[in-house]
C-alpha positions as CSV (number, residue, x, y, z in Angstrom):
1,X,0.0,0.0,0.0
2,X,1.3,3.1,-0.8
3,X,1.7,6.1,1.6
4,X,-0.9,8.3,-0.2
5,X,-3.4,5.2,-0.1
6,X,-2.5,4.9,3.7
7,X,-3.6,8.8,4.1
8,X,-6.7,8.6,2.6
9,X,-7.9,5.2,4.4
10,X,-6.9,7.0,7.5
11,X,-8.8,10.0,6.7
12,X,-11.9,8.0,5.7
13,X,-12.2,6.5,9.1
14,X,-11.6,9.6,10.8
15,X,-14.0,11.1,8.9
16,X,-16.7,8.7,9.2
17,X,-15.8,8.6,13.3
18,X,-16.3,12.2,13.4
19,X,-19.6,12.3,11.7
20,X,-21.3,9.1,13.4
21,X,-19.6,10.4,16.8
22,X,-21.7,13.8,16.1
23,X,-24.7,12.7,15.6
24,X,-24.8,10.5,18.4
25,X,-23.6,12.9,21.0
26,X,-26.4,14.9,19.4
27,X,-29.1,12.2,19.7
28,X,-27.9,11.5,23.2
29,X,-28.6,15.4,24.5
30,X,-31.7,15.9,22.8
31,X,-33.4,12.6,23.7
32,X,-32.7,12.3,27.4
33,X,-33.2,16.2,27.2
34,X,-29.1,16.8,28.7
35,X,-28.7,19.7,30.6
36,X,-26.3,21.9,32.4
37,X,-22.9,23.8,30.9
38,X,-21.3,21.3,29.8
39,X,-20.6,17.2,29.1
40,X,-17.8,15.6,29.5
41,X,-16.9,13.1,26.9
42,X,-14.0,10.4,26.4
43,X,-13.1,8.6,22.9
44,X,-11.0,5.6,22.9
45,X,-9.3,4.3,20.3
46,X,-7.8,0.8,19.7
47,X,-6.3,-1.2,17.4
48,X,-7.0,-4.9,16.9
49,X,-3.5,-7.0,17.6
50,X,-1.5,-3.6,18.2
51,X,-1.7,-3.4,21.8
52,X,-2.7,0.9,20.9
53,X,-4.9,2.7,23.1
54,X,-5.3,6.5,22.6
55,X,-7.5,8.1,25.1
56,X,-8.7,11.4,24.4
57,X,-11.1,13.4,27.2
58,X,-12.7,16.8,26.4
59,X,-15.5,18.7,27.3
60,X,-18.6,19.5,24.9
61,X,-20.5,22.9,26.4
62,X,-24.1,22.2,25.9
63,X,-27.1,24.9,24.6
């Protein structure tokens, strides 16, 4: 595989990761009707036989 090939798969699945996560977060405040200034989130990411895990934490302010 080349290296430009390599890019663009990884872009794809961060892409798709950021869309699905969005709409999901979205779902979640607006269906259980999530309030307050703000919700703390955490994404974990792993990779199958590589022994990576990449924790990220943040904070989402709410409307």
């Amino acid at each position: 595989m080349s290296e430009d090939a390599f890019n663009i798969s990884i872009r794809k699945f961060l892409k798709e990761v950021g869309v699905t996560s969005q709409r999901k977060i979205e779902e979640t405040v607006r269906e259980r009707q999530i309030s307050g200034k703000k919700l703390k989130v955490r994404m974990t990411l792993t990779a199958e036989g590589t022994g990576l895990t990449h924790v990220v934490d943040g904070e989402i302010e709410l409307p």
